[in-house]
C-alpha positions as CSV (number, residue, x, y, z in Angstrom):
1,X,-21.5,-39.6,-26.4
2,X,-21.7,-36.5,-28.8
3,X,-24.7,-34.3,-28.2
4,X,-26.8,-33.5,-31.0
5,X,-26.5,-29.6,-32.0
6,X,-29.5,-27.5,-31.1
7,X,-29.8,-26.4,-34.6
8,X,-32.6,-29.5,-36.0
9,X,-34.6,-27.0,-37.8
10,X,-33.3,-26.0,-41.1
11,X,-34.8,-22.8,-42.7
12,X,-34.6,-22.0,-46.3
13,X,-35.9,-18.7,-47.1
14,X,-37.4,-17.6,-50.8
15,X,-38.0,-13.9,-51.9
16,X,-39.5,-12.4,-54.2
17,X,-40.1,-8.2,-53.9
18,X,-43.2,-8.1,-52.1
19,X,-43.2,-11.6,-49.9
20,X,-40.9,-14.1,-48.1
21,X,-41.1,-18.0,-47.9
22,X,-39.6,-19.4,-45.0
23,X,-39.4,-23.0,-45.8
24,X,-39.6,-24.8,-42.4
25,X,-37.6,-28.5,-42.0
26,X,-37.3,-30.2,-38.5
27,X,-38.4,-29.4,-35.1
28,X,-39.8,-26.2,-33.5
29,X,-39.1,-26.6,-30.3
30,X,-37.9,-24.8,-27.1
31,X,-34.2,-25.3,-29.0
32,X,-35.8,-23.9,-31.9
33,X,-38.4,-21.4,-31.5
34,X,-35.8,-18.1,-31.3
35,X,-34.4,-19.5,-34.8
36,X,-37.9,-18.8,-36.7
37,X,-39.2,-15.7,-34.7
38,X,-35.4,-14.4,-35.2
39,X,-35.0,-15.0,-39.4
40,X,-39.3,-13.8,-39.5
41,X,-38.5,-10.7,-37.8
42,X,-35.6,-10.1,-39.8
43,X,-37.2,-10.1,-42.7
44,X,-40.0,-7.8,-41.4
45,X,-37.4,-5.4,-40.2
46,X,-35.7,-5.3,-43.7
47,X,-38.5,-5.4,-46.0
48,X,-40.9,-2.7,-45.0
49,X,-42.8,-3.3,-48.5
50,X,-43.4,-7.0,-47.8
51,X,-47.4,-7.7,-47.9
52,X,-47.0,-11.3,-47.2
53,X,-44.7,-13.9,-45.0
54,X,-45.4,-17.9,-46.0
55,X,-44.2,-20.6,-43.7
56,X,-44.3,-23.3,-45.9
57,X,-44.2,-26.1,-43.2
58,X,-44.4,-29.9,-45.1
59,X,-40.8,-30.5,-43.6
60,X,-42.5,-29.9,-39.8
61,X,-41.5,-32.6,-37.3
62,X,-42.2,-32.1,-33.5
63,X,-43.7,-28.9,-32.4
64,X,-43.8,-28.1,-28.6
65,X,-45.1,-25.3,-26.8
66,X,-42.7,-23.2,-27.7
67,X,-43.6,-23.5,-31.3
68,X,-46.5,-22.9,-31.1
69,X,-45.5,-19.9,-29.0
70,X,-42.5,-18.8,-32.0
71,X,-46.3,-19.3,-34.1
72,X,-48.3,-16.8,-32.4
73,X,-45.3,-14.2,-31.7
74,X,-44.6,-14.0,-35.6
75,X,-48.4,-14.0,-35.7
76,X,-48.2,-10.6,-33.8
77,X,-45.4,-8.9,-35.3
78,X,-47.0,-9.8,-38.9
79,X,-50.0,-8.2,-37.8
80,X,-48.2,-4.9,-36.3
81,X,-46.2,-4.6,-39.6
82,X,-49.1,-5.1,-42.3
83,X,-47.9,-8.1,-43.3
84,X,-49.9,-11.1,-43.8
85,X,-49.2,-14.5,-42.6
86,X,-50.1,-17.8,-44.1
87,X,-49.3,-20.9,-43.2
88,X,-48.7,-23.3,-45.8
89,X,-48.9,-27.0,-46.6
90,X,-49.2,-27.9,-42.9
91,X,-48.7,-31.5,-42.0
92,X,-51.3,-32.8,-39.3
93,X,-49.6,-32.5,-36.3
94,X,-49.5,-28.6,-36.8
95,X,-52.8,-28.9,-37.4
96,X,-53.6,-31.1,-34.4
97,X,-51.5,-28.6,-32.2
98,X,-53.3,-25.5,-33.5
99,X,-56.9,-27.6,-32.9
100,X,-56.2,-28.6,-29.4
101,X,-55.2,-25.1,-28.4
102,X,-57.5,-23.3,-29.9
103,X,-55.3,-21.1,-32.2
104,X,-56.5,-23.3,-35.6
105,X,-58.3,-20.5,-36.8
106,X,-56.0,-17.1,-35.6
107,X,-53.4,-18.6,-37.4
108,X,-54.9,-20.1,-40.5
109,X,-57.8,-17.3,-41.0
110,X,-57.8,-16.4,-44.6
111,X,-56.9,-12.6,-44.5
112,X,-59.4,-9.6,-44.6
113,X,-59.3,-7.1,-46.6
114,X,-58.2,-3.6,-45.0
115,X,-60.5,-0.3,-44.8
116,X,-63.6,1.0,-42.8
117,X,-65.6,-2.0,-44.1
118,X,-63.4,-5.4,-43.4
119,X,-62.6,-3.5,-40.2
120,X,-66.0,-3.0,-38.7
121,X,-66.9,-6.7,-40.2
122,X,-64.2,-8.5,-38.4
123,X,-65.0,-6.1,-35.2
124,X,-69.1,-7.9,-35.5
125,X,-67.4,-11.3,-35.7
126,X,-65.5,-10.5,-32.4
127,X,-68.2,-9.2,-30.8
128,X,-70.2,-12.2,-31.7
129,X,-68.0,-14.9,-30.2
130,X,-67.6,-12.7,-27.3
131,X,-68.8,-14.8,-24.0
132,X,-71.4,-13.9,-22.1
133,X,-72.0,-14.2,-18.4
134,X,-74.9,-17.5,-17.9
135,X,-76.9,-14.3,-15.6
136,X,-77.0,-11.9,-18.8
137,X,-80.0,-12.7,-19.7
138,X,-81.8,-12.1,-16.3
């Protein structure tokens, strides 16, 4: 019996000079996972002008943990570069995935704008949302 290769995601990248379109087909999965957060952080290591990464994900299939894990580490490095992410065109398991873990809206937020004024807005919004003890009102 011949083993199928660990390679079931197929990624087709588009450039243009200031972003990158990852086209996603197949699986991310624990075989996976290294594949996308490898080719994204390529791409933020070679283009220090890019302003924004798409993962155009229609071709999704399965997505495990470690996915959504590959998900949220591009998340970080996009964030620590400049770059903006935006995931595109999700089919509904992404979106099921992203629901039932509770990182729909980290990863699908429309981005702020930068400066003194979308920084102290998004720093209200945190502080907001921020749970409180049930005795802090006592």
């Amino acid at each position: 019996m011949t083993t199928p290769p660990p390679d079931h995601l197929r990624l087709t990248r588009v450039d243009t000079e200031d972003r990158v379109r990852i086209e996603l087909d197949g699986d991310l999965d624990h075989d996976t996972a290294d594949l996308l957060v490898n080719e994204a952080t390529a791409q933020l290591s070679a283009r220090p002008g890019l302003g924004d990464l798409h993962l155009h994900c229609r071709g999704l299939g399965v997505i495990d943990s470690m996915g959504l894990s590959a998900l949220l580490m591009i998340s970080r490095r996009t964030t620590a570069a400049g770059v903006r992410l935006h995931l595109e065109d999700r089919p509904a398991n992404l979106d099921r995935v992203l629901r039932l873990t509770g990182t729909f809206d980290h990863l699908t937020a429309p981005a702020t704008t930068s400066g003194a004024a979308g920084d102290s807005t998004h720093q209200e919004e945190a502080t907001v949302f921020r749970p409180t003890r049930p005795d802090a009102g006592t």
